[in-house]
ZADREN-769511 format. One record per residue: residue in three letters; x, y, z of N, C-alpha, C, CB in turn. Coordinates in steps of 0.05 Angstrom, whole numbers, plus 5000, padded with zeros to 4 digits. Glycine has a CB too. Example, Ala and Ser with C-alpha at 12.3 -4.5 7.8 and 13.67 -1.06 7.14 Angstrom:
Ala526448865156524649105156526449345156522649115181
Ser525749555142527349795143525850015157528249885114
//
This chain:
Unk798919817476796019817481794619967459795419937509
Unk792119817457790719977429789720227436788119817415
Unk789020387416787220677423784520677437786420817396
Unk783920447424780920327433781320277465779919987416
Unk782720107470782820077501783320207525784019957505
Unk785320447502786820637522784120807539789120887500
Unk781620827497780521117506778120957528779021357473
Unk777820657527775820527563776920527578774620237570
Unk779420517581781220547613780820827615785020477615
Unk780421117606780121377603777421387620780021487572
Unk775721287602772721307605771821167637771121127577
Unk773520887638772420777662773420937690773120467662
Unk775521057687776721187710774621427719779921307701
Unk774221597690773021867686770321767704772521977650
Unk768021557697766421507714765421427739765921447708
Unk768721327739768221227769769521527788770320867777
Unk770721727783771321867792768922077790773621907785
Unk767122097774764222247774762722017794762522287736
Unk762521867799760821687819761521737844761221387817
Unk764221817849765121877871763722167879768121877868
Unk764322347859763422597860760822647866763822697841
Unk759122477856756622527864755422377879755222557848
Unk756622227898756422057917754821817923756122167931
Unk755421717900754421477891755821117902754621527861
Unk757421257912759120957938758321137965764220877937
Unk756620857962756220947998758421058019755520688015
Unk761220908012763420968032764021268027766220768028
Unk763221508005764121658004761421918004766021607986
Unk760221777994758221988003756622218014757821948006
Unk757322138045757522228060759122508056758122058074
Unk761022478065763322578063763022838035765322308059
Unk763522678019762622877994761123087997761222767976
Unk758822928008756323098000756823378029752622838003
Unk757823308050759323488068759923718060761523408076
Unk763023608048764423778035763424018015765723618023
Unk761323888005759624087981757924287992757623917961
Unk756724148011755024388028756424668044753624218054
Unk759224498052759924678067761624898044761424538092
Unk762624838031763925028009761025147998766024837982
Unk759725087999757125317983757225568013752425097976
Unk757025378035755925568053758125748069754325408071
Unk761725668056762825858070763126098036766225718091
Unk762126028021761526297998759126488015759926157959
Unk757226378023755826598039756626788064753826488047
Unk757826578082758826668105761126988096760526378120
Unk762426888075764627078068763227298060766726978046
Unk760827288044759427478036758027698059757627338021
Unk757527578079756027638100758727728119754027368111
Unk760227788117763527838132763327658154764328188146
Unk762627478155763127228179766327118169760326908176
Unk768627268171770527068156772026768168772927248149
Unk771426928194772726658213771226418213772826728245
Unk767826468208766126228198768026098177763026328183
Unk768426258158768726198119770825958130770426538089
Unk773626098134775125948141776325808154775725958140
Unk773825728183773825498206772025298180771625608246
Unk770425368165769325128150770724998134767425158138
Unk772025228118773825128091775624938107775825408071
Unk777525048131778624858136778124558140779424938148
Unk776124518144775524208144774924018124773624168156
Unk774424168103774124088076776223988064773424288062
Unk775223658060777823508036778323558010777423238031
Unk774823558003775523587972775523897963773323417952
Unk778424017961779024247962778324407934781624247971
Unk778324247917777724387895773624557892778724127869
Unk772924327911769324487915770724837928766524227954
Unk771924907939772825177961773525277929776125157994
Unk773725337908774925597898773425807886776525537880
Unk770925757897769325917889768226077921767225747869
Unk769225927944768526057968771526207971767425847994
Unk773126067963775926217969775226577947779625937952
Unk774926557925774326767914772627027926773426677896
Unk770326947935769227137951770727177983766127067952
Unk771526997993773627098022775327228007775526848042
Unk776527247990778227407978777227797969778927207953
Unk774827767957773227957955772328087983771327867940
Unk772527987994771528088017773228268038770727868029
Unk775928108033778428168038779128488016780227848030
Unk778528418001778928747986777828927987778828787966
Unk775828827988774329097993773429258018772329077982
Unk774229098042774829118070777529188085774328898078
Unk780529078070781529038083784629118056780428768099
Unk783229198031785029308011786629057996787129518025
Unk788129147979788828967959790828737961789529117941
Unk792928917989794928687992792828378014798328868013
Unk792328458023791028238043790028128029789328278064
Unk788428178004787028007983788927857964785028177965
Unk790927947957793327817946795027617968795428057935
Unk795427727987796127468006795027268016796827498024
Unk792027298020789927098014789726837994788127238007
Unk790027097971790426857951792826647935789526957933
Unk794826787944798026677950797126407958800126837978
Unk794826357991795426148006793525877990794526238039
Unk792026007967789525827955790825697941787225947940
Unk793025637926795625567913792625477889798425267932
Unk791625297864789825237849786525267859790724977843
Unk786025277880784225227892783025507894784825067914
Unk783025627873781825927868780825917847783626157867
Unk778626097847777226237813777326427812774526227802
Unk778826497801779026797787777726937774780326837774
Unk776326767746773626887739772026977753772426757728
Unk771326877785769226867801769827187809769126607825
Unk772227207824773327377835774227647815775227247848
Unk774827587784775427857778772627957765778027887757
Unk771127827750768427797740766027957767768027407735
Unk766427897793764728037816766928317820764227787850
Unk770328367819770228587820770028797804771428607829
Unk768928677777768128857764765028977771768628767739
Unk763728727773760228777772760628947809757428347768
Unk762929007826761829157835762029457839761829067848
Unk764129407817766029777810763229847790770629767782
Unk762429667771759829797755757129937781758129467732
Unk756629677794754229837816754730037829753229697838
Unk756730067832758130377845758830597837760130377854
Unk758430607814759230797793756731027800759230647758
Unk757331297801755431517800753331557776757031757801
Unk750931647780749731687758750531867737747731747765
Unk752332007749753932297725755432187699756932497744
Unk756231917710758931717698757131517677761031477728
Unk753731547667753531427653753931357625752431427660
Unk755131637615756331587585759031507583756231847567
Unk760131457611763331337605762831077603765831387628
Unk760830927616760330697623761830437606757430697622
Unk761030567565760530387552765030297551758130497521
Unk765630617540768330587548770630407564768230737555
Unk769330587591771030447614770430117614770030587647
Unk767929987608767829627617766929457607766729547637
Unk766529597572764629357561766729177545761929467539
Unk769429237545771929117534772328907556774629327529
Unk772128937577772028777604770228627601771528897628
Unk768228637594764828567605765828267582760928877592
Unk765828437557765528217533768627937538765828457495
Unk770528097557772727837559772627617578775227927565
Unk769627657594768327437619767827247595765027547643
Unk768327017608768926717591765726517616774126547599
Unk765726667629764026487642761026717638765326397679
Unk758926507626756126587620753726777644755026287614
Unk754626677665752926807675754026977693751126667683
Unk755827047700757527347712757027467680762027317725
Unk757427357664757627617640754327767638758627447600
Unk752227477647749627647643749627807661747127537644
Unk750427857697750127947719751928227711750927737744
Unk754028277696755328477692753328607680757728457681
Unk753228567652750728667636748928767637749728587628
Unk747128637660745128707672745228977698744328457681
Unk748428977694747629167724749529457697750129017774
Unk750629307683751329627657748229727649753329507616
Unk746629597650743929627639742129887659742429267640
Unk743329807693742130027710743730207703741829997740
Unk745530287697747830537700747430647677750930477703
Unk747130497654746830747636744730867623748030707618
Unk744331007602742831237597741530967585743831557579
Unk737831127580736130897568737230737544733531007558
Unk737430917526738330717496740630467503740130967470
Unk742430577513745330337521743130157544749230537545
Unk741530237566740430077585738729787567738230307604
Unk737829937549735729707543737329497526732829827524
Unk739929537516740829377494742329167514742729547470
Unk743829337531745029187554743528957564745329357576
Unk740829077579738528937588738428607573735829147581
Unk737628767539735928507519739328337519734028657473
Unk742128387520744228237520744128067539746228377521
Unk743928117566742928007593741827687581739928237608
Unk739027797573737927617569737427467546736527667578
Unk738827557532739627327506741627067522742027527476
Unk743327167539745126967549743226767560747227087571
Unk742026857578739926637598738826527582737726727617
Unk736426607562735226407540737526227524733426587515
Unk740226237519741626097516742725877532742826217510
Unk742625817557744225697578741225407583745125987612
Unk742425257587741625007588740325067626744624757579
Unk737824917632737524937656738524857671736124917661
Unk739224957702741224867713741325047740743624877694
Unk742324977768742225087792743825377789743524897812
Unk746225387770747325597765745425817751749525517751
Unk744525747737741825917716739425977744739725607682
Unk739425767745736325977768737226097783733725837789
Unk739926117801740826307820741926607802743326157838
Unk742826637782743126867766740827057756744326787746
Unk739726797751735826977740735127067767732326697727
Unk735126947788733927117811735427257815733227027834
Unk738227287820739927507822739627797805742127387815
Unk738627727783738327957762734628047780738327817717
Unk733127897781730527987788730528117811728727797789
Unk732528127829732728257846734128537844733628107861
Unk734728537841735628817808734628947801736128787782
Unk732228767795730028937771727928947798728628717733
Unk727928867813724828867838726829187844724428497878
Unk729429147857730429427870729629717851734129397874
Unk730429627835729729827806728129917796730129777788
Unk725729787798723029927797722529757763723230357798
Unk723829547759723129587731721729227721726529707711
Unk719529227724716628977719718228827709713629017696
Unk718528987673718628797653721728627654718128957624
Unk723428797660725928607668724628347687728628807689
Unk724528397708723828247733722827987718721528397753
Unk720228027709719527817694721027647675717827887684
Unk721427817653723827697638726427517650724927917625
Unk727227677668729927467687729127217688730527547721
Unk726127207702725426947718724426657695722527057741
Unk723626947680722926617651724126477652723326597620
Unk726826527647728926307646729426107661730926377648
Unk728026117695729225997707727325697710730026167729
Unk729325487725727425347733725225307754728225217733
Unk723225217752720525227771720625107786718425167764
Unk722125237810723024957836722625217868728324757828
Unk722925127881722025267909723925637910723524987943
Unk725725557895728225797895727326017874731625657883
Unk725425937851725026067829721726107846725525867795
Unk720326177868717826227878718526377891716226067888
Unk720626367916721026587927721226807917722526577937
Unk723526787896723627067891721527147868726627147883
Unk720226927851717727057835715027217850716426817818
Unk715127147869712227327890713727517902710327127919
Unk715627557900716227817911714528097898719427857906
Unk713727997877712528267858709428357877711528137817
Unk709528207901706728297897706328517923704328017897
Unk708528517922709928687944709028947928713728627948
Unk709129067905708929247890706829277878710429247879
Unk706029557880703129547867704029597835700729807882
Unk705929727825706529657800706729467785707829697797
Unk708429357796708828987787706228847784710528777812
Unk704528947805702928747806700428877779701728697841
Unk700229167771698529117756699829027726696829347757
Unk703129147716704829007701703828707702707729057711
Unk704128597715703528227719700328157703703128117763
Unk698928307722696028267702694828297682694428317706
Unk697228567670696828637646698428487621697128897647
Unk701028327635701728197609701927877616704828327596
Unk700927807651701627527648698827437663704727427664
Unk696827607659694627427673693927187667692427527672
Unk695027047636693826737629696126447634693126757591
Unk697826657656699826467668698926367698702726637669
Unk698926147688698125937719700026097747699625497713
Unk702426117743704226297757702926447779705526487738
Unk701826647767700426867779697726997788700926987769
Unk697326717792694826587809694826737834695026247816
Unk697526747843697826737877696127137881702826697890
Unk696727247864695527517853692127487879694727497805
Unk690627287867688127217878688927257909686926907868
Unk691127047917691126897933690627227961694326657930
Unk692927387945693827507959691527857966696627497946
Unk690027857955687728027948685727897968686728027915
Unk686327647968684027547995684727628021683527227999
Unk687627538020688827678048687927948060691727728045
Unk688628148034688428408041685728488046689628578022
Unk683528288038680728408043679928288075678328278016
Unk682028188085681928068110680227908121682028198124
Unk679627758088677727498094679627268075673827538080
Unk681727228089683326978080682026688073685026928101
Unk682426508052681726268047681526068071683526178029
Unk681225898078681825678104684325528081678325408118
Unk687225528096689525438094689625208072690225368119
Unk687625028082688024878064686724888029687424688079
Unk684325078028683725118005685925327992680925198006
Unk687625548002689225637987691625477981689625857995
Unk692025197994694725047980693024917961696724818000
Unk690324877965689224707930689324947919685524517924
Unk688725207909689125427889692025427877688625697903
Unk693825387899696725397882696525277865699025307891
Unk697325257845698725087818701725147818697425187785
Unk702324997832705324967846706424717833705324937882
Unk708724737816709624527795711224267813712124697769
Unk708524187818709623917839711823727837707823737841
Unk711623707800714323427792716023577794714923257761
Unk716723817800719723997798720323967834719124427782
Unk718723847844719424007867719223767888717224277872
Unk719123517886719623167889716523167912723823017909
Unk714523237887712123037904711022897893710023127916
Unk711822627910711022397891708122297901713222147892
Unk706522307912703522267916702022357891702522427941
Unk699522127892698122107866695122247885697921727848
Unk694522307908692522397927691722707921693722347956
Unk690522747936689522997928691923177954685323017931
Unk693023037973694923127980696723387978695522987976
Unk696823397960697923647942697623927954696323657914
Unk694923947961694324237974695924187998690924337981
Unk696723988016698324068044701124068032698123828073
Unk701623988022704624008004705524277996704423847976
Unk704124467989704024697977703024928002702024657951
Unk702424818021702125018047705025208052701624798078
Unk706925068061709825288062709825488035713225078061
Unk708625368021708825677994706725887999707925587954
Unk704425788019701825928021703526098048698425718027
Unk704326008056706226128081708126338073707925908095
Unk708926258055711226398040710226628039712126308012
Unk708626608015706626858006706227048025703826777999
Unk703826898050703327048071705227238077702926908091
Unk707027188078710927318087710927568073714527078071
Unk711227448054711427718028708627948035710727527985
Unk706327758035704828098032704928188063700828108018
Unk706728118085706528258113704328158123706328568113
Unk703027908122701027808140701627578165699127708122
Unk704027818184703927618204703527328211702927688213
Unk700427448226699227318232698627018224697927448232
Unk697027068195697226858176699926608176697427018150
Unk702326838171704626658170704526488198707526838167
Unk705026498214705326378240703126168238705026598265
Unk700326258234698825968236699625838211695325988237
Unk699125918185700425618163703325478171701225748127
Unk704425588191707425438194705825228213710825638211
Unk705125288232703325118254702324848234700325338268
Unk700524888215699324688196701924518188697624848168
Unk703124708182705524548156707124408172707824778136
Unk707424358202708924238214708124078231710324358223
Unk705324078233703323918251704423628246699923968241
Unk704023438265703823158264702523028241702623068284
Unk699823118236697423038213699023088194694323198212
Unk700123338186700723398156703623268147700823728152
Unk704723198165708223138164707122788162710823278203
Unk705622628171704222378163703122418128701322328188
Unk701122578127700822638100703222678086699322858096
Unk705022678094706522678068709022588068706722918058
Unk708022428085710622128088711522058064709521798100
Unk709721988039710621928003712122178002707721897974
Unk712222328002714222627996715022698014713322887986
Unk717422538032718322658064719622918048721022418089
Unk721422768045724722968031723823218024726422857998
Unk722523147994721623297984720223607993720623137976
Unk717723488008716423728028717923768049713623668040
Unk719423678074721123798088723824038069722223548105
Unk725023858050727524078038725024288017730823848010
Unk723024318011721824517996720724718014719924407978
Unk719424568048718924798067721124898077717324728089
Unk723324708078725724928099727125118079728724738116
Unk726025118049726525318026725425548040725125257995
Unk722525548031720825758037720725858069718125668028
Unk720525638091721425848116724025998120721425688141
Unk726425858103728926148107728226388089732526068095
Unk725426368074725526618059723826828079724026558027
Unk722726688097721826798119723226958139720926628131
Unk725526828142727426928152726626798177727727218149
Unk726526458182725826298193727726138198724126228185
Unk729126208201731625958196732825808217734226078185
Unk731025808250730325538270728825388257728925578297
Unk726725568242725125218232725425118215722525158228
Unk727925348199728325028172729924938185729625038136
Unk732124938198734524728213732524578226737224868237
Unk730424688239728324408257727724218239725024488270
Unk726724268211725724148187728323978182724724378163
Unk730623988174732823878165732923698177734724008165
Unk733123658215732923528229731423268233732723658240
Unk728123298221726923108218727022908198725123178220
Unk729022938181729722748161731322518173731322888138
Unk730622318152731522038159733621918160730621898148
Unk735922058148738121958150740422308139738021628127
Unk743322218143745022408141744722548119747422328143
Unk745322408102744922488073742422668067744722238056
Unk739922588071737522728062738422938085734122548062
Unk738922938105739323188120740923378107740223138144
Unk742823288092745123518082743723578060748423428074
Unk742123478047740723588024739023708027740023448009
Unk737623768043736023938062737124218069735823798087
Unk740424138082741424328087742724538063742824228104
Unk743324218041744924488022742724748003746924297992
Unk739424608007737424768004737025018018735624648008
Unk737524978045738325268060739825448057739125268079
Unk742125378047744325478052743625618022746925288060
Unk742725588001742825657969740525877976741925367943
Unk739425827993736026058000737326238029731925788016
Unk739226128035739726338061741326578060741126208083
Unk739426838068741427068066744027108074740727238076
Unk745427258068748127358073748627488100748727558052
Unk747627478121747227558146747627388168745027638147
Unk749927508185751427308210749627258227753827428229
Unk746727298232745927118250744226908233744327258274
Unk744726898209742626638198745726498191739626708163
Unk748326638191750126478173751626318204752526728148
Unk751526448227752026308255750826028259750726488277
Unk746826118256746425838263746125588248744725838275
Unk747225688215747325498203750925368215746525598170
Unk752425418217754625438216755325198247755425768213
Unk752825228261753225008284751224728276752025168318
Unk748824778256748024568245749524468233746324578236
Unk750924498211753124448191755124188210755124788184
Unk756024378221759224328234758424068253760624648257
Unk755424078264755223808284754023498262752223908314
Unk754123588235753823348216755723198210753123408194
Unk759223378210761623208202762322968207763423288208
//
């Protein structure tokens, strides 16, 4: 057989086995797309010490190679709970179906967060020979970034600007915006603006990259940091939004979803209407959340779920249901995004809904419980 032919029998297999993967035959689809949700969501459960969740889910899972990145953290979890042999016999049972990078790469970044403040001139010593032999891009920024809190200023800031040389390098991507928020949460705990900001540049402008960008306004630092170096960013608009609140003469709901400038093509709304402002209500909700305005929150969910507005935006079902059940688990809402998931039209858009939750849902057994009975009644 020629080279030529060999390398289209290569190619045609290779695509049809990516078609599969991304569930592009209907007969498998399904299924797939299952499988993927639930391996993202027993990495949280494990995180959240639900282990019997992790591995009542994993077990149902066909395509076993999606689990080695949930097997890694059950494994972590296992060590640092339960010591080293249980984590080695754990991983005995994962036979390929493990990452190791995942798993040695997080027990380093968590021996660095733990480290005493006394220990910051050993820092560079003890882990940057480690740090620099992570082969995977964004554990190496998340290490970096947290050598950056531990050590003395001069090593902090170089660490820091290393951080983020990686991210401006990395192609956009679901993996990239969950690390940039990961680091901004870092820098929100830390007290420190200009990181915070910097993290989030990188990321992409989609419901996951809002949550955690309004967290700043939580802070009266941040927030005058923000006005002083990003007031000519459409971004930080919500700044207004949220100054109206506090003067306790709030917008009417629907004029603060027209103020958003909320990056609609990132976020699947396809209406050409002025529509847009009810579309952008669960972020006005969101917000509400963040600056502690009850009240507020509870009535914009009311709007955002009303009959009228869920008709409005029949052209963007998906879209606005999986972007509100984003922003209500950031609420810590997470009956009404599974209610939200629910109203979708078929299995599929429901699991995509769901795997939106699950990527926004904290690490905590009563949000990782009732995802875990939504999940499990889709199989």
């Amino acid at each position: 057989m020629k080279p030529k032919k060999i390398a289209s029998i290569i190619f045609a297999v290779f695509a049809l086995a990516l078609a599969a993967a991304f569930g592009l035959f209907p007969f498998l689809e399904h299924k797939i797309n299952w499988d993927y949700v639930a391996a993202k969501f027993a990495t949280k459960a494990a995180d959240a010490g639900c282990l019997d969740l992790a591995e009542k889910i994993s077990s149902e899972v066909k395509f076993k190679p999606f689990l080695n990145k949930a097997n890694a953290h059950i494994a972590l979890y296992k060590l640092q709970n339960e010591g080293e042999k249980s984590a080695a016999d754990f991983i005995k049972t994962c036979g390929k179906n493990f990452d190791f990078e995942e798993y040695n790469a997080r027990r380093l970044i968590f021996d660095i967060s733990n480290e005493p403040d006394f220990a910051a001139g050993l820092l560079k010593i003890k882990y940057e020979s480690q740090i620099n032999s992570l082969k995977n891009p964004f554990l190496k920024a998340v290490a970096l970034y947290n050598m950056s809190l531990k050590s003395k200023p001069k090593d902090a800031s170089t660490y820091a600007n290393d951080a983020f040389k990686i991210l401006k390098e990395l192609p956009k991507s679901e993996d990239l915006t969950l690390t940039c928020i990961e680091i901004s949460k870092l820098a929100l705990d830390a007290k420190r603006p200009k990181d915070f900001f910097e993290s989030l540049k990188h990321c992409q402008r989609n419901p996951h990259y809002y949550t955690a960008l309004f967290k700043f306004l939580r802070d009266k630092k941040f927030r005058e940091y923000s006005w002083k170096n990003n007031r000519y960013d459409w971004s930080f608009r919500a700044v207004e939004v949220r100054l109206e609140m506090f003067r306790g003469n709030p917008k009417p709901p629907i004029e603060m979803g027209k103020q958003m400038t909320y990056a609609l093509t990132n976020s699947e709304y396809n209406g050409i209407t002025g529509d847009y402002k009810y579309f952008n209500l669960p972020l006005v909700a969101d917000i509400a959340f963040i600056c502690e305005k009850e009240d507020l929150v509870n009535a914009y969910k009311n709007i955002c779920i009303s009959p009228e507005t869920l008709k409005l935006m029949q052209g963007s079902k998906l879209g606005y249901l999986k972007n509100a059940a984003i922003f209500f688990t950031d609420t810590n809402d997470i009956d009404l995004a599974l209610k939200l998931a629910g109203l979708s039209e078929n299995k599929h858009q429901k699991l995509r809904i769901l795997n939106s939750i699950a990527v926004q849902m904290p690490p905590e057994s009563e949000f990782v419980e009732k995802f875990f009975r939504a999940l499990i009644s889709e199989k």
